[in-house]
N, C-alpha and C positions, 0 to 999 in steps of 0.2 A: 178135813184135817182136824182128827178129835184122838182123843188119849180113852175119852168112855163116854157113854152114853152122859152123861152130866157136864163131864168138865172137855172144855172146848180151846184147843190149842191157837184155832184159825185168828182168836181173839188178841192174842197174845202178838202173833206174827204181825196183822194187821195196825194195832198199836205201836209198833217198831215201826213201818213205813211213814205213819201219820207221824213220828215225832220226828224221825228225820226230816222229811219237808217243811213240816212247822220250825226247826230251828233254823233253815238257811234261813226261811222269811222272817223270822221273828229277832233273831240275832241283833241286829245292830241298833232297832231300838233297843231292845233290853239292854244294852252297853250304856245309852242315852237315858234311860231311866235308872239305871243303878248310881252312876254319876251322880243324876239329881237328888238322889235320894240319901245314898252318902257320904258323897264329895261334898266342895268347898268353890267356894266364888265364881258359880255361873247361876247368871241372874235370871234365865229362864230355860225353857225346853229349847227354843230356837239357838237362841244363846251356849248352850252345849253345844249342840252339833255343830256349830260352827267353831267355837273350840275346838272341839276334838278332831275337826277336818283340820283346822288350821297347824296345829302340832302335831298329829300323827297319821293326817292324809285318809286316806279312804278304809286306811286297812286297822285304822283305829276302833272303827265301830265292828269289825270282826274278832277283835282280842278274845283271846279265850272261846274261840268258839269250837277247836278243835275237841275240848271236854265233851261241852253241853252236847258235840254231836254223838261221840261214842257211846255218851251217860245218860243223856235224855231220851236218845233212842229206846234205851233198854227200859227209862222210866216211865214213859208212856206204854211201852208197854205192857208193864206191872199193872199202870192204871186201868187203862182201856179192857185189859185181859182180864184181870181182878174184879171191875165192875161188871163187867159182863155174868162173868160168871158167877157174882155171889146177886145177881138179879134172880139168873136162874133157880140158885140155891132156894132163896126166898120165897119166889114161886112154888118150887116144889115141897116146901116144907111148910107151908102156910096155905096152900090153893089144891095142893095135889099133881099141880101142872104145871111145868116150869117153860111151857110156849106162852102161856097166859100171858097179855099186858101187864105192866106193872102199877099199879095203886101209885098214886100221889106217897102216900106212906110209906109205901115198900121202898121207890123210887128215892126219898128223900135217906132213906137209914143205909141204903146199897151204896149212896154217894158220899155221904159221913163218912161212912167206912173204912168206904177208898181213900179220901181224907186221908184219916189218920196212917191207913197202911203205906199211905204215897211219901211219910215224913221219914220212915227209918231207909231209905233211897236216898229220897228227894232232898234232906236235910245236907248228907256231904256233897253232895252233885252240885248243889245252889250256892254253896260256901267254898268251895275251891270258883267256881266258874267268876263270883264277886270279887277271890282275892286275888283274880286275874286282872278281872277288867279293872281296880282300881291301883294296879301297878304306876301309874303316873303322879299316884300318893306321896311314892318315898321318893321320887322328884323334887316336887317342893319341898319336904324335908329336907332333902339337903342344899335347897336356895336357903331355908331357913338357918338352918347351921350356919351357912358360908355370909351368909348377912350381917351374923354377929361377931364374926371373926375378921369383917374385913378392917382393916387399921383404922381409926378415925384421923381425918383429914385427906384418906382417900378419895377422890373424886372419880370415881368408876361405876358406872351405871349397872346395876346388877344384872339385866336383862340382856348385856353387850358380852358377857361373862361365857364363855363356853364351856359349858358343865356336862360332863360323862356321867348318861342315864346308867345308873346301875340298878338292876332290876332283883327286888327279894326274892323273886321265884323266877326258874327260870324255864318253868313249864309245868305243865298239867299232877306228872308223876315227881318231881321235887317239890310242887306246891305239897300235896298229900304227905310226902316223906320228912318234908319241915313239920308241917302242923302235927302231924306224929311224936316226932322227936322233942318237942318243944313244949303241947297242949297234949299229948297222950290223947288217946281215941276218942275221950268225951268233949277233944277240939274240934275233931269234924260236927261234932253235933252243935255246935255252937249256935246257937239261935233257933232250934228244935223248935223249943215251947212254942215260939213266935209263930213258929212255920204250921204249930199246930193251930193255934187258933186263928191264922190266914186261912189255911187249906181244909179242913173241916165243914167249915161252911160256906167256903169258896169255892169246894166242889159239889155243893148242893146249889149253888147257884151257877155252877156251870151247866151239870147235865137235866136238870130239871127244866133251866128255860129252854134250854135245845131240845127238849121235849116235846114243850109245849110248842114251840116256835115249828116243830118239824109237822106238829100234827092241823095248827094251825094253817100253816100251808102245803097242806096234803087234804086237799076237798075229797078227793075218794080216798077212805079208809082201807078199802080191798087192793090197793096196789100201795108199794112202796113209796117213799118222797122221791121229788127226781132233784137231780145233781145238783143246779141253781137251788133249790131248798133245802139242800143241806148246810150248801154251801153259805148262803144268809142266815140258816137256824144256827151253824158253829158260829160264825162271826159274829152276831148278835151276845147268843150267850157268851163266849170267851170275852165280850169289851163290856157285859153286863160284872161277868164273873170276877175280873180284872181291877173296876173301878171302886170295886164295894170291900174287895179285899186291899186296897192301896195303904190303910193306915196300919195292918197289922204288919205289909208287906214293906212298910218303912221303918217298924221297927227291927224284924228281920233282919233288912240290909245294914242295917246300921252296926248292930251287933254281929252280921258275919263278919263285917269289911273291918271290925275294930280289934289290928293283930294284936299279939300280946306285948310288945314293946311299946305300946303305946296306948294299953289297953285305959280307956274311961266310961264301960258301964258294966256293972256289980250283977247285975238280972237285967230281966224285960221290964221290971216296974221301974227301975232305977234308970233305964232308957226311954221310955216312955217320961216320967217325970222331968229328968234334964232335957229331953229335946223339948218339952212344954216350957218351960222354963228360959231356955237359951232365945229359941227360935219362936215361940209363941203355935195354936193349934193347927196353923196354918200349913205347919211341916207335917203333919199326918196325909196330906193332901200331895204332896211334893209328889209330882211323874205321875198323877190320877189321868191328865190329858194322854201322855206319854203311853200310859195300859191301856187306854179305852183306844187310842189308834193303832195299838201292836197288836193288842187284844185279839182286834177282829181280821185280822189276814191272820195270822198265827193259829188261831183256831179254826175259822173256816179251813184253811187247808188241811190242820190237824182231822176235823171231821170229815172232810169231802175225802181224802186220800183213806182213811179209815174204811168210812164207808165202801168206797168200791172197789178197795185189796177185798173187805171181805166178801162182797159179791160174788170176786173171781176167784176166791177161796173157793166159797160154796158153792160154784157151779160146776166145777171140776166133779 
């Protein structure tokens, strides 16, 4: 499955299968870290989840996932297909041979790369999928309103109160057509810059230790890794990749999930400085546990499914 001798399509397809799978398994913590990272009054990772089970049941930690699968699919495979084939590029325009192994060098600027190509995608994909999951936002907003409006010498417990969720977006293609109409197209990019210097070198630490990790357990160089070592090499790297990008990827979240009605940061330095400020440095860290355990299924799957779509590619 190839377009020309260079560029290889089988890349592309096979990154579409790996990102589907990786997001059923990866979903519902990423709902639990995006909370943590965003939201308000839950006092640890355990602590979430059992919020979120308790209010909105099991089907909470799936919110939004209907996006991530149609969007991510197609993003991973930008990635997966992209990096593949600007290895080859690389190869052939630096070696003469683009089957050659790739150099530590080559390997580290092929992954950069992708980086930065993954944010003009990945940027709205990640910012509709956040202004999903944190729909339970404008919830307490209006406990808050209704708090200070209720008469004084009331004697009515707020939490006995039956309040009709009314929800800002009321799916995937209104979330998009609000932030449109309201933030014009450089709303979807809202938190870009962040995403640039998250994924930059998030993805040099994704495919580089799955490199290492793949070659490390592969004792014979003349055969392929087998399955179980792929599947360790993704997982390893994706909870390496994951833990080291956390403080960029908190301020990210913070600035997708902060609509414009209530908007409180100016840039990424003005977000960065107030959450130091508010929350002290300890919030750059907020969901690190939460990445490093979604991390490694989410990727392992991503690579192992990867992996042997394209084998069954290439064997055809």
């Amino acid at each position: 499955m190839q377009s020309s001798k260079n560029f290889r399509l089988d890349d592309f397809v096979a990154g579409w299968i790996g990102g589907a799978s990786s997001v059923v398994v990866g979903h519902p913590l990423d709902t639990v870290k995006t909370r943590l990272q965003a939201g308000k009054n839950y006092k640890n990772t355990l602590h979430c989840i059992l919020s979120i089970y308790r209010k909105e049941t099991a089907m909470g930690f799936f919110k939004g996932m209907s996006f991530p699968l149609a969007s991510i699919t197609v993003y991973n495979s930008v990635v997966f297909g992209f990096f593949s084939n600007i290895q080859r590029l690389i190869n052939k325009y630096r070696h003469g041979d683009e089957r050659r192994p790739c150099s530590m060098l080559d390997l580290t600027v092929a992954s950069m790369l992708t980086g930065l190509v993954s944010v003009g995608l990945g940027a709205p994909v990640d910012l509709v999928k956040i202004r999903l999951q944190m729909q339970t936002q404008t919830v307490l907003a209006e406990n808050l309103h209704l708090a200070g409006h209720v008469p004084s010498g009331t004697n009515i417990p707020l939490r006995s109160m039956d309040i009709p969720s009314r929800r800002l977006y009321r799916g995937p293609v209104h979330c998009i057509s609000s932030i449109l109409q309201t933030e014009g197209l450089q709303g979807l990019y809202r938190g870009a810059g962040a995403m640039v210097l998250r994924d930059v070198p998030g993805y040099a630490l994704y495919f580089i230790p799955y490199a290492i990790f793949c070659e490390l357990l592969t004792p014979d160089a003349s055969s392929g890794p087998h399955p179980c070592s792929i599947w360790l090499a993704g997982g390893l790297a994706g909870s390496i990749s994951w833990v080291t990008a956390t403080p960029a990827d908190v301020v990210k979240s913070r600035m997708q999930a902060d609509a414009q009605v209530q908007r409180k940061y100016r840039g990424i330095l003005h977000c960065i400085v107030h959450s130091y400020k508010t929350e002290g440095a300890q919030v750059f860290f907020r969901g690190a546990s939460v990445n490093a355990i979604r991390g490694f299924p989410m990727s392992s799957t991503m690579f192992l499914t990867y992996e042997l779509s394209l084998q069954f590619f290439r064997s055809l």
